[in-house]
C-alpha positions in Angstrom: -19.6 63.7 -32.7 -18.9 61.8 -35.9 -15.3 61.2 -36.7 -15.7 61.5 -40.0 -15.8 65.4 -40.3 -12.7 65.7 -38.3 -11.0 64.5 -41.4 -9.2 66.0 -44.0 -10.8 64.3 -46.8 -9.2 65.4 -50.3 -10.4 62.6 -52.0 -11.9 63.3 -55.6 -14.2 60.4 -56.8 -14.0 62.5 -60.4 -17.1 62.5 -62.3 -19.5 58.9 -61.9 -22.5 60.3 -63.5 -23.4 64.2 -61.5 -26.7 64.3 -62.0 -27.9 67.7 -62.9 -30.0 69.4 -60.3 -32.9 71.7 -60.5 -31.8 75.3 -60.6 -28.7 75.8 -57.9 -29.6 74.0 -55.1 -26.7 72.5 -54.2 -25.0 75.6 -54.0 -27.6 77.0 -52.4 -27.6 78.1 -48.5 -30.1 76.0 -47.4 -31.8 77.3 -43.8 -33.6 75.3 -40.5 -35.1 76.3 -37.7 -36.6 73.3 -35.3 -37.2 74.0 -31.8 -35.8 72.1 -28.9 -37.1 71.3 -25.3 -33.9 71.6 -22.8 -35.0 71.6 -19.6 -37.8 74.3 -19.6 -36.8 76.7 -22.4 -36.3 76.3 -26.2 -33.4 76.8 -28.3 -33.3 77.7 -31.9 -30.9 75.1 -33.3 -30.1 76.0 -37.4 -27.7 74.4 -39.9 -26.7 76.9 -43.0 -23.8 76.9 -45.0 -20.3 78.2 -44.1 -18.6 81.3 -45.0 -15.3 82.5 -45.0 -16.5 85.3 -42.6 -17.5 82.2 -40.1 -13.9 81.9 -39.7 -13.1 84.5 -36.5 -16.6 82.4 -34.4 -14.6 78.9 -35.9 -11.5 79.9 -34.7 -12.7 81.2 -31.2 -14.5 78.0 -30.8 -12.0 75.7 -32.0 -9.2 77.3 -29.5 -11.6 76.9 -26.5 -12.7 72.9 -27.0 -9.0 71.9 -28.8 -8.7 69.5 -25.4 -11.9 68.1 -25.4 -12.0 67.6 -29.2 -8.7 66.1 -29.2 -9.9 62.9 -28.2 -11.5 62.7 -31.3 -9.1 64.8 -34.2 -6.5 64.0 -35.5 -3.3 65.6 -34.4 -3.6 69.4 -35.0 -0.8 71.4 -35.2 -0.7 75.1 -33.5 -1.0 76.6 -36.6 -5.0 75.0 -36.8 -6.4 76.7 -34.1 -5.5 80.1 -35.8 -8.0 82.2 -37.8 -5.7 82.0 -40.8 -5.7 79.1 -41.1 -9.5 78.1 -40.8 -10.0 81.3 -43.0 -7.9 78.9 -45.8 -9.7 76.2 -44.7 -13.1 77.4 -45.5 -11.9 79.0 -48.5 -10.8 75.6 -49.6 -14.1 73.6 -48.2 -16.1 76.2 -50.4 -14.0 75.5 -53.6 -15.0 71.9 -53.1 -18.4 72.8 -52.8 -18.5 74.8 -55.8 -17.2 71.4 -57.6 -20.3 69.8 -55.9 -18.1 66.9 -53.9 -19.1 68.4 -50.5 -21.7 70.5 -48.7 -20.4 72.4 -45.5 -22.5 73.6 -42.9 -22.0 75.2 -39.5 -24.3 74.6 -36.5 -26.0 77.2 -34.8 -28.2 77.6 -31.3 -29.3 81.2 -30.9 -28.0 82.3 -34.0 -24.4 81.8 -32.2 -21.8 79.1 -34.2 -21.5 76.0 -31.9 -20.0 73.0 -34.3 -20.4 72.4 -38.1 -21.6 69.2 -39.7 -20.9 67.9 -43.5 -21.5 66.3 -46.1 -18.5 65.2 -46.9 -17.4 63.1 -50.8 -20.9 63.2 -52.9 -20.2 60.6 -55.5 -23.1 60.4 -58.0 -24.0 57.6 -60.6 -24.7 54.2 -59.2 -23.6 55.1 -55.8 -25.8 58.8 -55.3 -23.9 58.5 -51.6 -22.2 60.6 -49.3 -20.6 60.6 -45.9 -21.3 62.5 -43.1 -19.4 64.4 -40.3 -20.7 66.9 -37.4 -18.9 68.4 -34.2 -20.5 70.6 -31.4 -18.8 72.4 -28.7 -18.6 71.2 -24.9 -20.9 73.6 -24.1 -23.7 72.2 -26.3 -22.2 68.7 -25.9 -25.4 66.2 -25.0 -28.3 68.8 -25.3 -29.9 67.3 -28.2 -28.1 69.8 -30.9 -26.3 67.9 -32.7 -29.4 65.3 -33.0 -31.5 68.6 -34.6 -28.8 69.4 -37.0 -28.0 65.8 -38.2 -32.0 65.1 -38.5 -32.2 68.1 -40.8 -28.9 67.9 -43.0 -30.4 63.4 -43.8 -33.6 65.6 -44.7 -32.0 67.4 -47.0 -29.4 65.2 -48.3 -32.0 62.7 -49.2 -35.0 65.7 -50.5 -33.2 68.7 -52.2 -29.7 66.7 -53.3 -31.5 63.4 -54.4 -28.8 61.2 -52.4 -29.8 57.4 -52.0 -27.4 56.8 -48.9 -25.3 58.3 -45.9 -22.6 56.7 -44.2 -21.4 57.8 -40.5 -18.5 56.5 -38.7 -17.5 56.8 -35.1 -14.8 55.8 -32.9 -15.8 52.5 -31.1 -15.9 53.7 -27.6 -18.0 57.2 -29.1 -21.5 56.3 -27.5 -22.9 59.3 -27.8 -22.4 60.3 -31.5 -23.7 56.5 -32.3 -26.4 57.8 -30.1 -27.4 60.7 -32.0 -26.9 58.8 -35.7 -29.6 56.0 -33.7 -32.0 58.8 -32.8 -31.6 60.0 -36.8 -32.4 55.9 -38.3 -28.7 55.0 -39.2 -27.9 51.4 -38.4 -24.6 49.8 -38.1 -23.1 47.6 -41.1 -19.5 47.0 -39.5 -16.3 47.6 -38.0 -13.3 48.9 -39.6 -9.9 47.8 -38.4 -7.8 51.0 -37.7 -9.9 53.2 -40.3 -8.6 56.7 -39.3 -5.5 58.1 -37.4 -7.2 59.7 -34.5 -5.9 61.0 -31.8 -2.0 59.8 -32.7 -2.8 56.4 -33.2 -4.8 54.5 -35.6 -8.2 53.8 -34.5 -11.2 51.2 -35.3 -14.2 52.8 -36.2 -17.8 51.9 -36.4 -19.6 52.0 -39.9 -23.0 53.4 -40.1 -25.2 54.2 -43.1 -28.7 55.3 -43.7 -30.9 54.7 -47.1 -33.2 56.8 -48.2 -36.4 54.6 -49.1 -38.2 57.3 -50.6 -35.2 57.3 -53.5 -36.5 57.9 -57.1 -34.3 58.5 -60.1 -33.4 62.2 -61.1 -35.6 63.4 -64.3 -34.2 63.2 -67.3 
């Protein structure tokens, strides 16, 4: 998993230049389906975007992984792993949408919620760049989900919102998420000297970005 979307990000890079985008996409819910091969079955992996109502599977799923995500959060209180709380939280996350800085998605296999991933502080203008964060569950942990959903949220980061760039950071000792953002074409461009307090303590993490090569300016 990507530290990154474990983050309480409220920073607000303000307007540099929102390009306008055809019709509503950005606020669109955007849909994927892709098939993968575990072991001798399929699974229906699919990204959309969050909804308040996602907060009672969020909140189920948060309370059964909070020890093996806690390696890679920050400190949560008690009051985080209830529904009321995610319920403000995705309230919150979708007001930020609505001011186009972030595009939230949940993660499902089977049509069942197992992790989100996001695209977390859009800035537009000269940068057109984004970060990006994901988390599954421990059940899903290593099967090739979270490869799927990040493969398909770069597609449509760099297709439908126009973006030129994605950055990705992970916790130095995370092998498996820098696994995942190799599988997807992201390439590490350095280390950052206690970046994020993860965990308790403040952690380096590993910089990763992906360009889009197929870039072209917005019309207009």
């Amino acid at each position: 998993m990507s530290d990154v979307d474990s983050v309480d990000e409220n920073w607000e890079p303000g307007d540099a230049g929102d390009r306008s985008l055809i019709g509503d996409a950005f606020l669109a819910v955007v849909r994927m389906h892709r098939r993968l091969d575990v072991g001798s079955d399929g699974v229906d992996v699919s990204v959309r975007l969050v909804e308040v109502g996602d907060a009672t599977a969020l909140t189920e799923l948060l309370q059964a992984n909070r020890e093996f995500l806690a390696l890679w959060d920050p400190v949560r209180d008690d009051a985080y792993f209830t529904e009321k709380r995610q319920r403000v939280d995705l309230e919150q996350v979708l007001e930020r949408h609505g001011q186009r800085l972030v595009i939230p998605y949940v993660i499902t296999v089977e049509g069942q919620v197992v992790g989100r991933i996001t695209v977390n502080d859009v800035v537009r203008g000269a940068f057109e760049s984004a970060h990006l964060g994901y988390w599954v569950g421990q059940a899903v942990n290593g099967l090739g989900v979270a490869t799927a959903a990040v493969a398909e949220v770069v597609r449509l980061a760099f297709t439908e919102l126009g973006l030129h760039r994605l950055q990705a950071d992970t916790l130095v000792h995370n092998a498996a998420s820098q696994r995942v953002l190799a599988r997807n074409g992201f390439i590490r461009i350095g280390l950052a000297p206690q970046y994020l307090r993860i965990a308790g303590r403040w952690q380096n993490h590993v910089l990763h970005q992906r360009l889009n090569d197929q870039w072209t300016p917005p019309e207009g």
